[in-house]
C-alpha positions in Angstrom: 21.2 74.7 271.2 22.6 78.5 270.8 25.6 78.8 270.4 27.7 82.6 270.7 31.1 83.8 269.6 33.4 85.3 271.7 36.9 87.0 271.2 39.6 86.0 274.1 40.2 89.3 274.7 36.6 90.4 274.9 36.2 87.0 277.4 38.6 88.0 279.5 37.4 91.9 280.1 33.8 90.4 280.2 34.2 86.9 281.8 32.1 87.5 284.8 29.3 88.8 282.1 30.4 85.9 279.4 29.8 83.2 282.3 26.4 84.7 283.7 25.6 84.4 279.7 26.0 80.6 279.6 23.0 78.7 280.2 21.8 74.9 279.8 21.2 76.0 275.9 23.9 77.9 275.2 27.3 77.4 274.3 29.9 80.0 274.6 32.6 79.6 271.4 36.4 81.5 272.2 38.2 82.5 269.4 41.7 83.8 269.2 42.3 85.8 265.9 39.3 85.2 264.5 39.6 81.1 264.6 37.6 79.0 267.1 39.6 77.7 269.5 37.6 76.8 273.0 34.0 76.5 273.7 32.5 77.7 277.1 29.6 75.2 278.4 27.2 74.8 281.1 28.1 72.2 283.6 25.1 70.1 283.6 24.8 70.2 279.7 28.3 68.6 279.9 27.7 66.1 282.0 24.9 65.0 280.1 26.6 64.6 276.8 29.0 63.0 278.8 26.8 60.3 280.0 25.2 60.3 276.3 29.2 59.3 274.8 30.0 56.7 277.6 29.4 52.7 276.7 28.3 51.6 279.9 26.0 54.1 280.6 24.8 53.0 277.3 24.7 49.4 278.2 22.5 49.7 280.7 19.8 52.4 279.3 19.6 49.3 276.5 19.0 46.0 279.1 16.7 48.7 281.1 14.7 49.0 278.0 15.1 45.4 276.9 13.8 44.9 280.3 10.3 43.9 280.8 10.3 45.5 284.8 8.2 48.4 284.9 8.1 50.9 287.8 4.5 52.9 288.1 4.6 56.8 288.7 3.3 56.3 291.8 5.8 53.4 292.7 8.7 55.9 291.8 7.3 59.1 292.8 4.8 58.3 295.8 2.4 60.8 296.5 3.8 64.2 295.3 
Protein backbone atom coordinates (compact mmCIF):
# COMPACT_ATOMS: atom_id res chain seq x y z
CA UNK A 1 0.00 0.00 0.00
CA UNK A 2 1.26 3.74 -1.10
CA UNK A 3 0.69 6.00 0.85
CA UNK A 4 1.14 10.21 -0.01
CA UNK A 5 1.40 13.35 2.02
CA UNK A 6 -0.71 16.09 1.66
CA UNK A 7 -0.86 19.70 3.17
CA UNK A 8 -4.62 20.91 4.14
CA UNK A 9 -4.24 23.80 2.35
CA UNK A 10 -2.70 22.19 -0.74
CA UNK A 11 -6.02 19.50 -0.31
CA UNK A 12 -8.29 21.91 -0.39
CA UNK A 13 -6.99 24.01 -3.61
CA UNK A 14 -6.40 20.53 -5.20
CA UNK A 15 -9.19 18.31 -3.75
CA UNK A 16 -10.82 17.37 -6.91
CA UNK A 17 -7.10 16.34 -8.19
CA UNK A 18 -6.17 14.83 -4.53
CA UNK A 19 -9.49 12.56 -4.72
CA UNK A 20 -8.98 11.44 -8.54
CA UNK A 21 -5.32 10.47 -6.90
CA UNK A 22 -6.70 7.99 -4.42
CA UNK A 23 -6.97 4.60 -5.56
CA UNK A 24 -7.54 0.93 -3.99
CA UNK A 25 -3.56 1.24 -3.07
CA UNK A 26 -3.23 4.37 -2.06
CA UNK A 27 -3.74 6.31 0.92
CA UNK A 28 -3.97 9.97 1.02
CA UNK A 29 -2.27 11.35 4.53
CA UNK A 30 -3.53 15.34 5.56
CA UNK A 31 -1.43 17.19 7.53
CA UNK A 32 -1.95 20.49 9.16
CA UNK A 33 1.47 22.23 10.03
CA UNK A 34 3.44 19.70 9.12
CA UNK A 35 1.76 16.94 11.65
CA UNK A 36 -0.46 14.12 10.25
CA UNK A 37 -3.67 14.65 11.14
CA UNK A 38 -6.37 12.73 8.62
CA UNK A 39 -5.83 10.13 6.11
CA UNK A 40 -7.86 10.11 2.77
CA UNK A 41 -8.90 6.37 1.66
CA UNK A 42 -10.53 4.55 -1.03
CA UNK A 43 -13.99 3.35 -0.22
CA UNK A 44 -13.72 -0.17 -0.92
CA UNK A 45 -10.20 -0.50 0.75
CA UNK A 46 -12.20 0.71 3.81
CA UNK A 47 -14.64 -1.38 3.83
CA UNK A 48 -12.51 -4.19 3.54
CA UNK A 49 -10.35 -3.48 6.49
CA UNK A 50 -13.43 -2.96 8.06
CA UNK A 51 -14.77 -6.34 7.51
CA UNK A 52 -10.93 -7.65 8.32
CA UNK A 53 -11.38 -5.75 12.30
CA UNK A 54 -15.09 -6.99 12.92
CA UNK A 55 -15.52 -10.42 15.21
CA UNK A 56 -18.33 -11.81 13.53
CA UNK A 57 -17.23 -11.44 10.27
CA UNK A 58 -14.31 -13.25 11.72
CA UNK A 59 -16.42 -15.89 13.31
CA UNK A 60 -17.74 -17.09 10.39
CA UNK A 61 -14.61 -16.95 7.82
CA UNK A 62 -13.23 -19.49 10.82
CA UNK A 63 -16.50 -22.18 11.06
CA UNK A 64 -16.43 -21.68 7.06
CA UNK A 65 -12.95 -22.98 7.13
CA UNK A 66 -13.46 -25.42 9.98
CA UNK A 67 -16.18 -26.52 7.69
CA UNK A 68 -15.77 -29.58 5.70
CA UNK A 69 -18.65 -28.28 2.82
CA UNK A 70 -16.95 -27.53 -0.16
CA UNK A 71 -18.51 -25.67 -3.17
CA UNK A 72 -16.86 -26.64 -6.81
CA UNK A 73 -16.03 -23.64 -9.23
CA UNK A 74 -18.39 -24.70 -11.37
CA UNK A 75 -21.06 -25.18 -8.50
CA UNK A 76 -20.43 -21.33 -7.60
CA UNK A 77 -19.62 -19.94 -10.89
CA UNK A 78 -21.67 -22.11 -13.51
CA UNK A 79 -20.53 -21.89 -16.84
CA UNK A 80 -18.73 -18.43 -17.28
Amino acid sequence: MVTKTVSASDLRSNLADALDAVNEDEILIVTRRGKKERAIIDLDKLEDLLAANDPTYLKTIKEARDSKEYFSHEEVFGDI
